[in-house]
N, C-alpha and C positions, 0 to 999 in steps of 0.2 A: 551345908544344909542347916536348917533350922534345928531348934532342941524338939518340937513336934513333931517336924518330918522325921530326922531322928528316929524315935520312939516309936511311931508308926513304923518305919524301916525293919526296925529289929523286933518291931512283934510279928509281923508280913517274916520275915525270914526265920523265925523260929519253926512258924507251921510247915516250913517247904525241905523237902530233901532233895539229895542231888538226883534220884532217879524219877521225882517231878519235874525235876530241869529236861531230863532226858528226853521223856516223855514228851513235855507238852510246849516246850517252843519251836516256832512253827516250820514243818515242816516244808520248806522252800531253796534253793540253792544256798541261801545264806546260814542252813541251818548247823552247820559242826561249829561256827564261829559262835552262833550266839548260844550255843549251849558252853563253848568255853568260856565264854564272859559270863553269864548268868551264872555258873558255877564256882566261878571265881571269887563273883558276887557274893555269893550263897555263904563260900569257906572264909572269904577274911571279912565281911562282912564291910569291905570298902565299895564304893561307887567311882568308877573310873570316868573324873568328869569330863574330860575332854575326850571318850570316846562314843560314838553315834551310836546306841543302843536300842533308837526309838523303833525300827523296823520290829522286833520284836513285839516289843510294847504296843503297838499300834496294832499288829495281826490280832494280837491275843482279843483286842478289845472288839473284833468283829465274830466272836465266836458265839454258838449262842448253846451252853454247855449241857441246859435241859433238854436239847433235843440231837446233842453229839455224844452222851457218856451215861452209863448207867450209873446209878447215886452216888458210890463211891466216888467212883471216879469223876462224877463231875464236882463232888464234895472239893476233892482233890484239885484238880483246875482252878474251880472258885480261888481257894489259895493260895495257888500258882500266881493266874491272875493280880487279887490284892499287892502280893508281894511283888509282880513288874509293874503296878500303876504305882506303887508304894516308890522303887525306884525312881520314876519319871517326876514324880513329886516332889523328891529329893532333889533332882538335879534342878526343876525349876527355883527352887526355893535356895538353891544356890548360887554360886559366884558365876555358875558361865552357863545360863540359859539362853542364851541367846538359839534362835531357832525351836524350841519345845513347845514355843506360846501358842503355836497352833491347835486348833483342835484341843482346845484345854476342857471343853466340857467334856468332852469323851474317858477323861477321868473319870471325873465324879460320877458320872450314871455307871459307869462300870463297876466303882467302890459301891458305892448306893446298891447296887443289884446284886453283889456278891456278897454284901454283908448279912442282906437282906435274907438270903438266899443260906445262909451259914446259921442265923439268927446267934450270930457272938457277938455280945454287947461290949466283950474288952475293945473288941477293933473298932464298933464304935464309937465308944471311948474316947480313945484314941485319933481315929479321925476328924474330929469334929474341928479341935483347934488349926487341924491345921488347913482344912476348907477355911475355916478364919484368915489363915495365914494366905490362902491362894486369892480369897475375894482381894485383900488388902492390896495384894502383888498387884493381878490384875488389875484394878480398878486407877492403878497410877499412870498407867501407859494408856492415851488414846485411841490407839487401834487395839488393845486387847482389852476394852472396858466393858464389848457386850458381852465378851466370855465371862468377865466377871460375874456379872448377872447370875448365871448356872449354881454359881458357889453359895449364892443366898437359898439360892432355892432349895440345896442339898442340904444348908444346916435344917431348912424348914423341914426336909425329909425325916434328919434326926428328931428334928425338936417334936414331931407329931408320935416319933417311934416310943418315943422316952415319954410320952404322956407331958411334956412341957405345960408351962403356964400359957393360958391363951393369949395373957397379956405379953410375954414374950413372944410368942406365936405373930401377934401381930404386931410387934415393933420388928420383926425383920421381916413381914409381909410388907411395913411401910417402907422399910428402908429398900427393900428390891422395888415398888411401886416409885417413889422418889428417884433413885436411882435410873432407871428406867426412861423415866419422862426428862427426867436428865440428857439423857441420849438426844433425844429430836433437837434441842437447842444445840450440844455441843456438836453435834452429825450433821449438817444440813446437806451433806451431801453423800450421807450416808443410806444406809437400808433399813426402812422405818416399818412398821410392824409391830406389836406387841410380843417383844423377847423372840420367838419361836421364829421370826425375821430378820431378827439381827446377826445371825451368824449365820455364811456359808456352808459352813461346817453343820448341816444339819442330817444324818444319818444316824444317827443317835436320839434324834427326836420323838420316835414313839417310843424308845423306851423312857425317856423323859414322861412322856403323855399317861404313861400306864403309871408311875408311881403318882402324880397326881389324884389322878383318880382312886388310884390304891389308899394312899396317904391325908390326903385333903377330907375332911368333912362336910356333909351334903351343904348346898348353900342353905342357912337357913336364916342369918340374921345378916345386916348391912356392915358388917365389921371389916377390916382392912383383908383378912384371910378368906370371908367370902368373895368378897373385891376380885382380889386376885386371883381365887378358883373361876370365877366367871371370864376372867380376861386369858386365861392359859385355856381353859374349854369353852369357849365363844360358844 
């Protein structure tokens, strides 16, 4: 894994104890196993890359913890959570992702809503390069470039959280717009639509919708960030 992902990795694993392992991976027939691996995980703080973990990872991220746990405990989840998307991250940004590329946005809105949800600035911190690090991945492969896409949009999530420069604000509002219109030429036989089209993988897309809205500023001038509030909420 990267020295980002990394870093993310073992702040995600500081917050989680083994009897959050216990607890909250997901209860399904596969569950003794993947609390032996995620605890595994948790004590030596290695990633066992060539074993298939994502069945976890994937449950978790359809949870929806404000309306499953009282505060604590969904405090609790939340960084449960982080720390198996934390995982998954790793493993992409490593030597043997092959298969994880799927459903890549389903990360980031998950980080995005839990961090959101924590309001801990180390983690996003922390995250942010390495959304750098997944746009970059994604954006090399052809068929995993709409997912790309999502990764811009999640630093823009950052960059509005941290009061960013609007001049920064909107050089990665142009560069997902660029990128973007990019698609129709290299895709001609692809799924055209502004972002929210481009992926099948769209179950995760209102919660996409809500940090927009949350995060974006009313449209009020013609600048590339208006731009693309109006093209994300037609």
């Amino acid at each position: 894994m990267t020295l980002a992902a990394l870093k993310f990795f073992e702040a995600a694993a500081d917050q989680v104890t083994v009897e959050d392992v216990v607890k909250f991976c997901p209860s399904d027939p596969g569950y003794p196993e993947y609390v032996r691996t995620f605890e595994s995980i948790l004590t030596s703080r290695v990633i066992p890359l060539d074993f298939d973990i994502s069945e976890t990872i994937n449950l978790t991220q359809y949870s929806h913890p404000e309306k499953e746990f009282h505060t604590q405990e969904e405090l609790r989840f939340r960084r449960f959570r982080i720390f198996t998307n934390a995982v998954g991250l790793a493993i992409i940004l490593g030597p043997n992702e092959s298969g994880w590329l799927l459903a890549c946005n389903y990360y980031a809105i998950s980080l995005i809503e839990d961090i959101d949800a924590l309001e801990d600035d180390r983690f996003e911190d922390l995250l942010l390069p390495v959304l750098v690090e997944m746009y970059q991945k994604l954006s090399l492969e052809l068929w995993s470039s709409e997912e790309s896409l999502f990764y811009l949009l999640a630093q823009l999530f950052i960059g509005f959280r941290r009061d960013a420069s609007r001049t920064h604000l909107n050089e990665l509002a142009d560069q997902l717009m660029t990128h973007e219109a990019k698609l129709d030429l290299d895709l001609k036989e692809g799924r055209h639509g502004f972002l929210w089209q481009r992926t099948t993988f769209d179950q995760m897309h209102p919660r996409w919708k809500h940090f927009v809205e949350k995060l974006f500023p009313p449209v009020a001038t013609q600048d590339s960030i208006s731009r693309l509030r109006e093209a994300l909420l037609p």
